[in-house]
C-alpha positions in Angstrom: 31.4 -63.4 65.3 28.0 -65.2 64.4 30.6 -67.1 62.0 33.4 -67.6 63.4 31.6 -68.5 66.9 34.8 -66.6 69.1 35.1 -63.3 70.1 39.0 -63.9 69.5 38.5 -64.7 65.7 36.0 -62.5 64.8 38.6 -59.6 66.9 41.2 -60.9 64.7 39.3 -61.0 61.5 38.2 -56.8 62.2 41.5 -56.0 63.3 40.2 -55.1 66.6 40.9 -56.1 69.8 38.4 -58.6 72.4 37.9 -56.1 74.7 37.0 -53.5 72.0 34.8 -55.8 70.3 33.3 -56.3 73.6 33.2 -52.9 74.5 31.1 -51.9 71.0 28.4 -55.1 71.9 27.8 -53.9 75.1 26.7 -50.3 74.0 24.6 -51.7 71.3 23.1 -53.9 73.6 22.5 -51.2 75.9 20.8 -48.8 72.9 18.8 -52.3 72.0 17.4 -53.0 75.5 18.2 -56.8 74.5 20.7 -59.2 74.6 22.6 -60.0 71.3 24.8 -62.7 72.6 25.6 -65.3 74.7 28.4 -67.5 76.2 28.5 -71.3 75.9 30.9 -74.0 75.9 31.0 -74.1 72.1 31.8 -70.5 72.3 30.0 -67.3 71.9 26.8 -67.5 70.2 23.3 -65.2 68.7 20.6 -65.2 71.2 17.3 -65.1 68.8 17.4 -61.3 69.0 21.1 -61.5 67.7 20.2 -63.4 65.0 17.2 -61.0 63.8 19.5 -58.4 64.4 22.4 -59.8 62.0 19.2 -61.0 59.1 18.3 -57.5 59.1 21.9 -56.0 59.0 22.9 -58.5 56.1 19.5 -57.0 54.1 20.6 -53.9 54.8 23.9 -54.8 53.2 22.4 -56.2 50.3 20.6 -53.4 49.4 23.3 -51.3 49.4 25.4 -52.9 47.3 22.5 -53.2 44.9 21.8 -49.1 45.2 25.5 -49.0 44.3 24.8 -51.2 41.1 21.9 -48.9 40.2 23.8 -46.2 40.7 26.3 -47.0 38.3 23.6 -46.7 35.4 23.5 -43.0 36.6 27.4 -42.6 36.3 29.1 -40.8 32.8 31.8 -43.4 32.9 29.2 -46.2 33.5 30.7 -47.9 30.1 34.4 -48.1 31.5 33.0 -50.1 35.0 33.7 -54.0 34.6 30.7 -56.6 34.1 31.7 -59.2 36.5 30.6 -62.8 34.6 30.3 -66.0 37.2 30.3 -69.5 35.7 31.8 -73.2 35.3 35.6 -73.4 33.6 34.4 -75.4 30.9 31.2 -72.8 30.6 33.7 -69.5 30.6 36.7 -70.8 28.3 34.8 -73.0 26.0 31.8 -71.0 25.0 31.6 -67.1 26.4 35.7 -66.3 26.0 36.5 -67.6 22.7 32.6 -65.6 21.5 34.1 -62.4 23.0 34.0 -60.9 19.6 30.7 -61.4 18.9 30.3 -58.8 22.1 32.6 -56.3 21.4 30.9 -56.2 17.9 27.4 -54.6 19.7 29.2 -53.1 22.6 32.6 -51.5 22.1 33.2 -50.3 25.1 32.2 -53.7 26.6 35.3 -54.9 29.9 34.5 -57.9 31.0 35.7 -59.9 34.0 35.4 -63.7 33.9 35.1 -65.3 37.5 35.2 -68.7 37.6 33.0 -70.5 40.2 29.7 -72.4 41.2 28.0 -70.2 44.0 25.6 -67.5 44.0 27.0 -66.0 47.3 29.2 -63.3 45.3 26.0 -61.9 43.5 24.5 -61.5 46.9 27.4 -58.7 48.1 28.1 -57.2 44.5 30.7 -59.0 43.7 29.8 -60.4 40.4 26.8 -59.2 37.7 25.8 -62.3 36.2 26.3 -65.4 36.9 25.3 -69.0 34.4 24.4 -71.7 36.9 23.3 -75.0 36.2 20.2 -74.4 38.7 17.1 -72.0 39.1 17.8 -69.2 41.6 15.4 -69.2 44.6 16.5 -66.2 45.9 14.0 -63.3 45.8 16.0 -60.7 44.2 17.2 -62.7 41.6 16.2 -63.2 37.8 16.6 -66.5 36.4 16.4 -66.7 32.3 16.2 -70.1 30.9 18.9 -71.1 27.9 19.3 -74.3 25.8 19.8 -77.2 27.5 23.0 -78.7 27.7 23.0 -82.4 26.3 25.5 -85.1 28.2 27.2 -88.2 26.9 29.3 -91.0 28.2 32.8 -90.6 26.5 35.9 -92.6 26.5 39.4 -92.8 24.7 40.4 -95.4 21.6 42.7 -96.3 24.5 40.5 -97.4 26.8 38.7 -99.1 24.5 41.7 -101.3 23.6 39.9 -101.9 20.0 36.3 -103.0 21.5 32.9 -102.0 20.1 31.9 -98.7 21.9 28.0 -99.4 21.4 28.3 -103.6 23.0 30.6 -102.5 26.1 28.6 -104.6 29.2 28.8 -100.8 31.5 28.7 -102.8 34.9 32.7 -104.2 33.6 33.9 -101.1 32.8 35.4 -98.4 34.9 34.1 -94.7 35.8 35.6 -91.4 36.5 32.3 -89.3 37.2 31.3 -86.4 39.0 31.6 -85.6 43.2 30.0 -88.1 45.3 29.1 -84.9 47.3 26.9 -83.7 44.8 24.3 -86.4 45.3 21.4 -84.1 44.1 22.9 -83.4 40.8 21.2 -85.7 37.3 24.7 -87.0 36.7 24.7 -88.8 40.1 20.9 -89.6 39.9 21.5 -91.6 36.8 24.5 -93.8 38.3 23.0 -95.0 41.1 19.7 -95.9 39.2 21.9 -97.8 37.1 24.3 -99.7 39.9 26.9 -98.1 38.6 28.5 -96.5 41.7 30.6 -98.8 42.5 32.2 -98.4 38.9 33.9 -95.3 39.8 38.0 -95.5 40.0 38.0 -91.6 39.9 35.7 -88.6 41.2 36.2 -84.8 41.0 33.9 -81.6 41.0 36.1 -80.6 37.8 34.8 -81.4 34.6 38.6 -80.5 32.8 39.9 -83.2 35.3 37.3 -86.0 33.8 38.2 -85.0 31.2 42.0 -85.3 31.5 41.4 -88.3 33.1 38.8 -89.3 30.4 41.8 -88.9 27.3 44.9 -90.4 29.6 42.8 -93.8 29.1 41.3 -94.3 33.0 37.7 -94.6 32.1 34.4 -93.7 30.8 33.3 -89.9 31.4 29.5 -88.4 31.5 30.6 -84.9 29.4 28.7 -82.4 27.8 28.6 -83.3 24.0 29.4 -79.2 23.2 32.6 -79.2 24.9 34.0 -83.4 24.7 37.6 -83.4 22.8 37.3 -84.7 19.2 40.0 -87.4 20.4 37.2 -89.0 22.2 34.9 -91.9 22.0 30.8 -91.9 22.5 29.7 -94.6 23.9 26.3 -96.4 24.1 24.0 -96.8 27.4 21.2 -95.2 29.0 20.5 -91.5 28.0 22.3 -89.2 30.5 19.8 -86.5 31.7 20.7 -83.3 30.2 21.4 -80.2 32.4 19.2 -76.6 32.7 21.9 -73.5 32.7 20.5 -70.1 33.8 21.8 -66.3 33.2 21.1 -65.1 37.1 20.7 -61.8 37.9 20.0 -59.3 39.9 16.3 -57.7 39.9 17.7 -53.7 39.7 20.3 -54.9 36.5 17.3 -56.2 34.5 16.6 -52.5 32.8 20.3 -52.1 32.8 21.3 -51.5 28.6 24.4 -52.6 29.1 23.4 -56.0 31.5 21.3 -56.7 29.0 23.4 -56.6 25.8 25.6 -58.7 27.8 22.6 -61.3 28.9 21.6 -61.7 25.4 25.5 -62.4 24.2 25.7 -64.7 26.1 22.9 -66.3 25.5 23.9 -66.2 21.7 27.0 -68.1 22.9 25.1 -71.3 24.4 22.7 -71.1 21.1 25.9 -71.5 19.0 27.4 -74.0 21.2 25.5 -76.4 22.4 
């Protein structure tokens, strides 16, 4: 409900019905001696003692699911129980899955699950191990280890280039296909508007496969990361991209775990080796 902001949704979402719902705030409220919610005009909402309530229930929830991860280490058929692996598409099929041999070599019994995404929110409930993010985590519970830094590079294709000199192009004439506008924090997005290039852009997407489909079909100039840019494509001369930080993230309670840390060092093998 403190989502949704409707005792109807939030009904529908537990499968329960509003006066049920109802019925099970009321006694809590009662066993409290405070008032958990309130109705408004934009629907039903936390009073402060709600949203204390819900901080402390949602800490309660993480713990659990991190007892449950502990455990695990506990369990005689801990080495048949999936490590769950969070990262970028271009991150899990161009440099962890195609090293997944190098892994197996040191850890036989080794399953791993590839999830491919950008948010920490899954490590929070236990849904995934490890995560590689392109940022330092700021959560508490979380470990951060530093690996090699990624290098970036503006890329084109010969057919773009239509037979000009890739290191004289005049960048303010030319056409980009860059990263999300939405992501205005990010280094990538830093460097085009310090160099009044934004309104160069012809294309934008979150997905680095998509610049570079985009990037070989001939549309325009692409920042990539020099690792992972197809061989069919062009560097090309300007001001030095910034290059970008990935972490391994984890939880605190994994970081003793043998078998978290075999796969934390794999992968970190990986990025040595590829970029």
């Amino acid at each position: 409900m403190a989502e949704k902001k409707s005792l109807s949704q939030a009904a529908e979402q537990l499968g329960l019905s509003v006066p049920t719902v109802m019925r099970r705030i009321d006694a809590l409220e009662a066993e409290l001696g405070v008032s958990l919610v309130r109705k408004t005009t934009r629907g039903t909402l936390l009073t402060e003692a709600g949203k204390t309530a819900l901080d402390d229930a949602r800490a309660g929830a993480r713990n659990l699911s991190q007892f449950a991860r502990v455990a695990q280490g506990f369990s005689h058929d801990v080495v048949r129980v999936p490590i769950r692996i969070s990262s970028t598409e271009p991150m899990v099929s161009g440099v962890l899955a195609p090293r997944l041999p190098d892994l197996l070599d040191v850890f036989p019994d080794a399953r791993i699950e590839f999830d491919v995404d950008t948010g920490l929110s899954d490590l929070t409930w236990g849904d995934v191990d490890i995560a590689v993010r392109l940022a330092q985590p700021r959560v508490e519970s979380y470990v951060g280890r530093r690996l090699k830094r990624i290098e970036l590079a503006l890329f084109c294709s010969r057919r773009y280039l239509r037979r000009r000199n890739p290191d004289r192009l005049n960048l303010a004439d030319e056409k980009f296909i860059w990263l999300d506008a939405k992501y205005q924090g990010i280094p990538e997005n830093r460097w085009l508007e310090k160099n009044g290039l934004a309104a160069c852009t012809v294309m934008r997407s979150s997905s680095i496969r998509a610049l570079e489909q985009a990037c070989l079909a001939g549309v325009g100039i692409a920042p990539l990361p020099r690792f992972s840019a197809p061989a069919k494509l062009v560097e090309i001369s300007g001001p030095a991209l910034p290059p970008r930080q990935p972490w391994i993230v984890f939880h605190k309670s994994t970081r003793r775990d043998k078998r978290m840390r075999l796969v934390r060092d794999w992968i970190a093998a990986a990025c040595d080796a590829a970029f």
